[in-house]
N, C-alpha and C positions, 0 to 999 in steps of 0.2 A: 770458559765457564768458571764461574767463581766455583767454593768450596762452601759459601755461606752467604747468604743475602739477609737479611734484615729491612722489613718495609713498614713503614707508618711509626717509625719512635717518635717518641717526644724526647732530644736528647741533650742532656746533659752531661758537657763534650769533657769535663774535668779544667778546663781550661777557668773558669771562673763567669766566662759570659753566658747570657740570657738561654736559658731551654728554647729547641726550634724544634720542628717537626722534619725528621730527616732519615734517608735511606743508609744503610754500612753495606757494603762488601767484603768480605775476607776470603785471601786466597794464601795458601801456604802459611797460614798461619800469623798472616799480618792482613792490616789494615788494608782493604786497595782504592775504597773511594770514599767519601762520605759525600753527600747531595740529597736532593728530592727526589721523587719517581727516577731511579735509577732503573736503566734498562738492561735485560741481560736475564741470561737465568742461571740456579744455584746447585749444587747436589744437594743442600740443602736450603730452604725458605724459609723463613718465620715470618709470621704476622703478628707485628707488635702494638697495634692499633691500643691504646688505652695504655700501654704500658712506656718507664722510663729507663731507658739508657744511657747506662755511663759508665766510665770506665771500668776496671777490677779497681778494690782496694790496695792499697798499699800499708801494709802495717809496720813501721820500723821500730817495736820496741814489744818483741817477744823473746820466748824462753824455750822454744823446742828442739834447743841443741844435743839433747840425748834423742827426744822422741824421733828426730827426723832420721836419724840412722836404722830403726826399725819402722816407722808408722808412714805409709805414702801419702795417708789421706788427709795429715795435718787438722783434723778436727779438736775445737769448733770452728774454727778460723774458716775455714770452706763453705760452712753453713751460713757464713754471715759476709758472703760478696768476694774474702780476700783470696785475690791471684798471687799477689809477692809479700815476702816478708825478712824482715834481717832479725839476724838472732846472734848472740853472741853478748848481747848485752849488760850493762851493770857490771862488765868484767867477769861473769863467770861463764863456766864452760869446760869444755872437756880438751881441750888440746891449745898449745901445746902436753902432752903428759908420759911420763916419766914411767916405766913397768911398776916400780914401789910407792906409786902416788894415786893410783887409783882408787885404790880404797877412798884417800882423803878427799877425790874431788867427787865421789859421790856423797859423802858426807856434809862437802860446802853446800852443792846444788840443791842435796832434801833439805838442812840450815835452811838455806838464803832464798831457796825459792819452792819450795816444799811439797818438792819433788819425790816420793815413795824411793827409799834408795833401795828396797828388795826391786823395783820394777826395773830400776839404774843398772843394778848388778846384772839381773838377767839378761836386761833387752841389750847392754853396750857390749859391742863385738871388739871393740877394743883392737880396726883395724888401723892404726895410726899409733905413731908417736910425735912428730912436729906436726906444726899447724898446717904447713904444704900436705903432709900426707893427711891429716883429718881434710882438707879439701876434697882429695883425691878420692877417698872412701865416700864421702859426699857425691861425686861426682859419678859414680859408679851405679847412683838410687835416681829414684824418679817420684815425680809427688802429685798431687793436684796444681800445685800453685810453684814458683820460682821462689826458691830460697836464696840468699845472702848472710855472710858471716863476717862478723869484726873477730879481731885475736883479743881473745878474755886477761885482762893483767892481771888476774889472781891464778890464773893457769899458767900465764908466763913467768911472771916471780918466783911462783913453785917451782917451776921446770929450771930457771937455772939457780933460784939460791938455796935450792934443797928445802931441808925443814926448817932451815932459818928463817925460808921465804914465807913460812904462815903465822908468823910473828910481827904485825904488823910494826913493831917497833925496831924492827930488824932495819938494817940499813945495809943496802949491797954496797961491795966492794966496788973499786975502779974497773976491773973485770968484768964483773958484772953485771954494772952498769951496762959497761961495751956489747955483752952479750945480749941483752935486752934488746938493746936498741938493732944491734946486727939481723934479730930475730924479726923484730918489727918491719923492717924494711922488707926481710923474706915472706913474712906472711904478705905483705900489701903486693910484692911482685908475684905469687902466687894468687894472687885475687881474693885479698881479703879487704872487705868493705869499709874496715876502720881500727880503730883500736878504743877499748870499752874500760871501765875502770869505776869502784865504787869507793865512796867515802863514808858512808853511813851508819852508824851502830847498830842499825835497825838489823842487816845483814850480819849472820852468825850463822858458820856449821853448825850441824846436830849435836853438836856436844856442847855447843852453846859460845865458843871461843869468837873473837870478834875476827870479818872478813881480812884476809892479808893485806888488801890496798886501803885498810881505816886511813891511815895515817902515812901513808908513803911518801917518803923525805921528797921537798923539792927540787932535790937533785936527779932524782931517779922519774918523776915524770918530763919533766925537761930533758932527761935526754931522750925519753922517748918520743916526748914536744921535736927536738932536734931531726932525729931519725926519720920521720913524720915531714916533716919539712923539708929535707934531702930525697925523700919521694916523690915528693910533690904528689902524694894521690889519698885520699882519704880519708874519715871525716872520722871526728871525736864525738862519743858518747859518755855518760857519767851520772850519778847521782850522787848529791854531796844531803845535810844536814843542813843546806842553806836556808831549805826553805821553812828549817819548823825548829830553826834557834833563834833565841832571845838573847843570845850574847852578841854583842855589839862587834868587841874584838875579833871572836871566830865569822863571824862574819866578812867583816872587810878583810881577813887575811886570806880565807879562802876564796873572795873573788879577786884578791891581788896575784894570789897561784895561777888561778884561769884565764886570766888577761896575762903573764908571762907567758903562758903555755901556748893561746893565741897567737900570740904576737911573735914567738917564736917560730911556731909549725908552720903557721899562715893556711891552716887547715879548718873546715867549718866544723862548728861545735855545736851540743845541743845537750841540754841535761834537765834532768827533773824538774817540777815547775806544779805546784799543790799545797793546798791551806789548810793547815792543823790547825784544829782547834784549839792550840793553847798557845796561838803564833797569829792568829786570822789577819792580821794582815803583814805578814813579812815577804810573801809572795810578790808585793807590790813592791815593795825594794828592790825584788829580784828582778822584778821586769822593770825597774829603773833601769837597773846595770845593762839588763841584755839591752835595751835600748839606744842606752848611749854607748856600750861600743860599735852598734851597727851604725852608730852614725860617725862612729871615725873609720869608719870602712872597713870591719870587721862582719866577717861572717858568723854571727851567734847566735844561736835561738833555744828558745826554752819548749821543753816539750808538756805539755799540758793532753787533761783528760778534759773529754768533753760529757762526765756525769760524775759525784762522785765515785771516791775508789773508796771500798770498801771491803767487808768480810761477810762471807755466809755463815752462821753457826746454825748449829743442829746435833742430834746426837749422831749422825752418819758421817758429820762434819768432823775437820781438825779441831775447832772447836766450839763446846758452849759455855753458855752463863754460869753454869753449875759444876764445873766440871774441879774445880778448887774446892769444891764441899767434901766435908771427909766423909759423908752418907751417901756422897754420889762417886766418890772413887771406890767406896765396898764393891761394885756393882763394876764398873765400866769395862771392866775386862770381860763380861759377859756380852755372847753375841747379840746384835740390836734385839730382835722380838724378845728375846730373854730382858733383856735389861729395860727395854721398855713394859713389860711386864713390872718389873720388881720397883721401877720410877714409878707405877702407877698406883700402887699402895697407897693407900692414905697417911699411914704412920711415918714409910720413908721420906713422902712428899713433904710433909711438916716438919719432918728434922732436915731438910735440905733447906728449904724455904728460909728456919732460922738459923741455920750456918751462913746461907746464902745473907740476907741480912746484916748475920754480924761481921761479916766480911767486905761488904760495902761501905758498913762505916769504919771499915781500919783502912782501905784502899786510898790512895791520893789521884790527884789526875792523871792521866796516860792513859793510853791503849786500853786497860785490862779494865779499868773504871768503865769505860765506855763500852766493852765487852759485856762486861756483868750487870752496868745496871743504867746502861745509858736510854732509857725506853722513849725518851722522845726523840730520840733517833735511829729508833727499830723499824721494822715492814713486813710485815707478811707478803708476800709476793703473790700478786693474782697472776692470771693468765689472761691474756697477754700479760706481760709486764710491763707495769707503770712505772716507769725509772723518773720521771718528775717529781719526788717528792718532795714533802713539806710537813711539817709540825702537828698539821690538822690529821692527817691521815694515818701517824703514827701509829705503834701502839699503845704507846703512851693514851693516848688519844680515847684507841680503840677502847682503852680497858675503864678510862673515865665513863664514855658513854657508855659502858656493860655494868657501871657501878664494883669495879673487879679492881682489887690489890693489882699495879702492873707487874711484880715479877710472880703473884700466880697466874695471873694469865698469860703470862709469858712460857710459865711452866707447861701449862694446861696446851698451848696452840705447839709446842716442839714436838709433842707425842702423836700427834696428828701424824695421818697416813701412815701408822704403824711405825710411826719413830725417824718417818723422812721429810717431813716437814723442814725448810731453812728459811731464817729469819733475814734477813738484810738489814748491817749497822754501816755505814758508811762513815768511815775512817777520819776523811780529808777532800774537801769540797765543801764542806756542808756547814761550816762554824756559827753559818748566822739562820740556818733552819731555811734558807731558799737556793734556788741556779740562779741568782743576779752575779754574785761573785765569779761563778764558771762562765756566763755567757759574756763576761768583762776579759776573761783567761781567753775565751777561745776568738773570739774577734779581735785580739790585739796583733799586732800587725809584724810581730818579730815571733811567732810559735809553730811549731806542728803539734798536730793529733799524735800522739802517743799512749804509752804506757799501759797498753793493754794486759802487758804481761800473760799475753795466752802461752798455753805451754806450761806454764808456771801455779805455782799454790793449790794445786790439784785438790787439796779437801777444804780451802777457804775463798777463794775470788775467781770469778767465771767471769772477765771482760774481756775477753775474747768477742763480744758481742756490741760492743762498742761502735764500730760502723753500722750496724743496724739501728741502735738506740739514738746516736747522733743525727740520724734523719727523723726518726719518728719523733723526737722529743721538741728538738730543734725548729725541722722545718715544714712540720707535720699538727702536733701537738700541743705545741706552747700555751699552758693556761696562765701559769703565774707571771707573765711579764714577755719582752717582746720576745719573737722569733727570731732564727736565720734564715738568709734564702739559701735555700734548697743547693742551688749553685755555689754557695762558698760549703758548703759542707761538703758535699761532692768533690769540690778542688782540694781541700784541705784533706780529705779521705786518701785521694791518687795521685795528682800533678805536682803538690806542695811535698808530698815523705819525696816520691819518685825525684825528683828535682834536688832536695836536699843527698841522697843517698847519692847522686851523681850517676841513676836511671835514667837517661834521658830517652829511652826508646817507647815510656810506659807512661802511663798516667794520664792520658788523653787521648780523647778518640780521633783522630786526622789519618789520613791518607802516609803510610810508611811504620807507623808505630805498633807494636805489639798485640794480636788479637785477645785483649785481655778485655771482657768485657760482663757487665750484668743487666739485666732484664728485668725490671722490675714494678711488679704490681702496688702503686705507692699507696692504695686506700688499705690493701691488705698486709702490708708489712708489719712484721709484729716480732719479738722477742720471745719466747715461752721460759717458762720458768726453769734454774737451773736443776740437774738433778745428779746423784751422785753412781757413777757407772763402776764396774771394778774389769777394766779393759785393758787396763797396760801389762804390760810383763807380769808374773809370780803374781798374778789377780788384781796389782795394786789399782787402787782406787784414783778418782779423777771427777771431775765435773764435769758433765755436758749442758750443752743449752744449745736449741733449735730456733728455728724460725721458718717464719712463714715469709711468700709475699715475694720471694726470688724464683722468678718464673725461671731462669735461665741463669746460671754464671758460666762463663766461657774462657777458658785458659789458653792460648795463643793457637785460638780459633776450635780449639774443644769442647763441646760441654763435658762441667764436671759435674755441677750440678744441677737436677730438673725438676722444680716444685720442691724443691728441701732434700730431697734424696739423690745422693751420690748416686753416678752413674760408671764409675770404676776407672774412667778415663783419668790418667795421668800424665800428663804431659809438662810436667813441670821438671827443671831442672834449677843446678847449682847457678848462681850466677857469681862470673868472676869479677871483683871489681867494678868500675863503671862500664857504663855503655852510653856512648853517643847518639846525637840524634841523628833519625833515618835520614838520609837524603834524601 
C-alpha cells in the first residue's frame, strides 16, 4: 500500500516536456510510480481531476540564514510552492563567526539585507562558531521545505582577518589567505553547497560602511577559486556591479576575475543578471559573456528574475517618498495611527508636498530619484496582484485620469487603510516601461530563476512570490506581448536551480526522486497583495504575502500546505552538499 496516491493530474513533470494526464504514488517519502490509472490503494487519495502537477519549487537565491535557526515554517516561501532552498547567498551570513563579531554580522545582514537586527539579536542562538558547527546546529531543526547553505565570504574574511577583514581594502596576508582557503574546503567537506561572495556598493552594514568582499584582491578569491577546485564539489555564487556600470574598464576587468576564477575552480558559477535604468542595456553584454564561456565549455550562468525587482514604500515600509522632507521627519517617530493622523493635516500636507518638490529638483538619477518621484513607474497593487505592469496603468497614469498633481495623489493613496497602504516602484527590469526585456532574460538559454531574496528586506521587497507570479504572468496571463509555456516555467522553477545546485534527487516528478510536489488550481492561482506583519523576534517587522490557488504542496511526501494554510507538517531538513540521482 502506497502512503499517497494522486489520480487524474494534468502533469507537469519539471522536466521541460508536454503536460500529460497522469497517476504518482508516493511511498516513504519518495516517488514510486508515475503512469495512467495506476492501480493499487493509498492511506491517502487525492482526486486531482482539473488540477496541475509538478514538482516543489526550488529557490536558489534567498536570505533566511538567521530566520531558519528559529522559524520552521520558512514563510512566504511555503505559501508560494517552494520545497528547497539555498541560502547563504551574496556572501553573507552568519558563520563562519567569531564570539566578538557578532554584533558586526548582525549589523551587515540588517545593512545588506534589511534584516531587523533587534529580531537578529534576539532570535540567533548563536549555537556555532565554524561553518561545520553552523551546519550542525542546522541539522538539529526541521522546516517545511529542505534547506542548503554556501559558506558566506564576508563571514569568512571576518572570521579569519579580524577587523582588518571588514575593510574591504584590506588585503590578507599569505596566512591567511592559506586559512581561507583550508576553511573552504572544511565547509564543502561538511556539506556546504558553495561558496557565495559580493561585489557591489549597493551592499552596506547599518552604519553605512561598504560590504567586506567590495573589492577583494585577486589573490584571495583565487585562492579560494583554488581550494574550490581541489574539492572538486561545489558551485559559485556572486553579485558584482556588472550589470548597472557604464565603465567600459570595470567591466571587462571584472569579467576577466571571473573567467580566472572559472577556469581555475572548474566549478559552476552563476551571479546576478538585471537592467538598471541608467544601464538598460548592459545586461546584454552580460549575457554575451555568460554565453560565450558556455561555449568554451564552461559552466556559467546568469541568474535572472522573472518580474521586475523592486521596492514597496509606505509609511509601514522602510521606506517612503517623503520620508527626506524635514515636515515629515517632525513626525515619523510617532506611532503609524498617530502619524497618519498628523500627515493628514492639511497645513503639514502642503509643507511636505513643497519640501518634497524642492527636493526632486535638487536629486540626480539613482535609486532615491526614482523612490521620490519616479510616478510612472509606481502601482498601487490590487488584489490579486497584477505583476504585469506598464506605463498605462501607473500612477502616473492613475493621477492624469483623476486630473490630480501625481505626487498628491501619491500622498493622498499611502494613507490609505490607515497608513498601510504600499506602493510598488520597480527598481530594475523595467527601463523601457514593458516585460519584453525580461521575457528576452528568462528564455535565454544559459540562466536560472533567481533572486528572490526571500528571507531578505523585511520592510521593502516581498518576492518571495516569484514562483507564483512566474506562472500567472508568464504562462497564464500575458497581455502585453507573447507568453511562456507553462512547461519551461515549471522546469526553470525545479529541475534547472535542482540540477545547477547539484540536487539531482529533486526537481522532477519520476519514479526514485524526492516526494516534493504541488497541486495546483491554474484558473485560481493568484498572489495577494504584500502586507507588513511584526512576527520575528523583539516584534520585528517583515512582509507577508499569500496566495491562492495551491490546493496542495507536499514535502517528501508530506503536506505542508492545504488551500494556503500551513498544516504544521515539517518535514524538511539540512541538506548536505549534493545529492545524486535515485537509481
Amino acid at each position: 500500500m502506497s502512503d499517497l496516491l494522486i489520480r487524474n493530474a494534468t502533469l507537469v513533470d519539471g522536466s521541460g516536456a508536454p503536460a500529460r494526464q497522469a497517476d504518482v504514488s508516493v511511498t516513504g517519502g519518495v516517488i514510486e510510480e508515475v503512469g495512467e490509472k495506476l492501480v493499487g490503494r493509498a492511506r491517502r487519495d487525492i482526486d486531482a481531476d482539473g488540477l496541475v502537477l509538478t514538482p516543489g519549487f526550488v529557490d536558489l537565491h534567498t536570505h533566511f540564514d538567521g530566520q531558519a535557526t528559529w522559524d520552521g515554517d520558512l514563510a512566504p516561501s511555503v505559501l508560494h510552492g517552494v520545497t528547497t532552498i539555498a541560502m547563504g547567498n551574496c556572501g553573507v551570513g552568519f558563520a563562519p563567526a567569531a564570539s566578538d563579531r557578532h554584533d558586526w554580522l548582525i549589523s551587515l545582514l540588517e545593512g545588506v539585507e534589511d534584516i531587523p537586527g533587534t529580531a537578529l539579536a534576539e532570535g540567533l542562538a548563536w549555537d556555532w562558531e565554524t561553518f561545520p558547527d553552523y551546519l550542525d546546529a542546522l541539522d538539529r531543526r526541521s522546516w517545511t521545505m529542505d534547506v542548503g547553505t554556501h559558506i558566506p565570504h564576508s563571514a569568512l574574511r571576518t572570521y579569519v582577518m579580524g577587523e582588518r577583514g571588514a575593510d574591504h581594502e584590506s588585503v590578507p596576508t599569505e596566512g591567511e589567505l592559506a586559512r581561507m582557503a583550508q576553511m573552504v574546503r572544511e565547509a564543502l567537506d561538511a556539506g556546504a553547497i558553495g561558496f557565495a561572495t559580493s561585489r557591489t556598493e549597493i551592499h552596506r552594514t547599518s552604519g553605512g560602511e561598504f560590504i567586506p568582499t567590495l573589492t577583494a584582491p585577486e589573490v584571495e578569491l583565487l585562492a579560494i577559486a583554488d581550494a574550490m577546485g581541489e574539492a572538486g564539489s561545489g558551485v559559485v555564487q556572486l553579485i558584482s556591479d556588472l550589470y548597472q556600470t557604464n565603465d567600459e574598464d570595470f567591466f571587462a576587468s571584472e569579467l576577466s576575475l571571473l573567467e580566472s576564477f572559472v577556469e581555475l575552480s572548474g566549478r559552476p558559477l552563476s551571479f546576478t543578471m538585471q537592467q538598471a535604468f541608467h544601464a538598460p542595456d548592459r545586461w546584454r553584454s552580460q549575457m554575451d559573456w555568460v554565453d560565450s564561456m558556455v561555449d568554451r565549455g564552461h559552466d556559467v550562468k546568469a541568474q535572472v528574475a522573472s518580474r521586475p525587482i523592486g521596492v514597496l514604500i509606505g509609511h509601514s515600509a522602510t521606506a517612503n517618498p517623503f520620508m527626506f522632507c524635514e515636515s515629515y521627519s517632525q513626525v515619523a517617530a510617532l506611532g503609524l495611527s498617530e502619524r497618519v493622523r498628523a500627515l493628514a493635516e492639511p497645513e503639514r500636507r502642503s509643507r511636505i508636498l513643497a519640501e518634497h518638490a524642492a527636493m526632486l529638483a535638487s536629486v540626480g538619477e539613482g535609486i532615491l530619484a526614482q523612490i521620490a518621484g519616479g510616478f510612472d513607474a509606481m502601482f498601487v497593487l490590487d488584489d490579486p496582484v497584477r505583476y504585469e505592469m506598464s506605463t498605462d496603468i501607473s500612477l502616473a497614469s492613475e493621477a492624469s485620469r483623476l486630473g490630480e498633481d501625481p505626487a498628491g495623489f501619491l500622498y493622498d493613496v499611502l494613507l490609505r487603510g490607515d497608513g498601510n497602504q504600499l506602493v510598488y516602484i520597480p527598481l530594475f527590469n523595467f527601463a523601457n516601461g514593458d516585460f519584453e526585456d525580461i521575457r528576452s532574460m528568462i528564455t535565454s538559454p544559459n540562466v536560472l530563476f533567481g533572486l528572490s531574496d526571500a528571507g531578505a528586506h523585511c520592510g521593502a521587497i516581498c518576492d518571495a512570490s516569484m514562483p507564483t507570479s512566474a506562472i500567472t504572468v508568464w504562462a497564464r496571463d500575458r497581455k502585453g506581448g507573447r507568453s511562456v509555456p507553462l512547461e519551461r516555467i515549471v522546469h526553470m522553477q525545479s529541475r534547472r536551480n535542482a540540477e545547477h545546485l547539484g540536487w539531482l534527487d529533486r526537481g522532477l516528478v519520476a519514479p526514485g526522486m524526492v516526494a516534493d510536489l504541488n497541486l495546483i488550481d491554474l484558473d485560481a492561482l493568484a498572489c495577494h497583495p504584500p502586507r507588513i506583519v511584526h512576527d520575528l523576534p523583539a516584534g520585528g517587522r517583515r512582509l507577508m504575502q499569500s496566495s491562492s490557488g495551491y490546493r496542495f504542496t507536499i514535502k517528501s511526501g508530506e503536506v505542508t500546505v492545504q488551500d494556503g494554510e500551513l498544516t504544521g507538517e515539517r518535514p524538511g531538513s539540512l541538506l548536505r552538499g549534493s545529492r545524486a540521482t535515485p537509481v
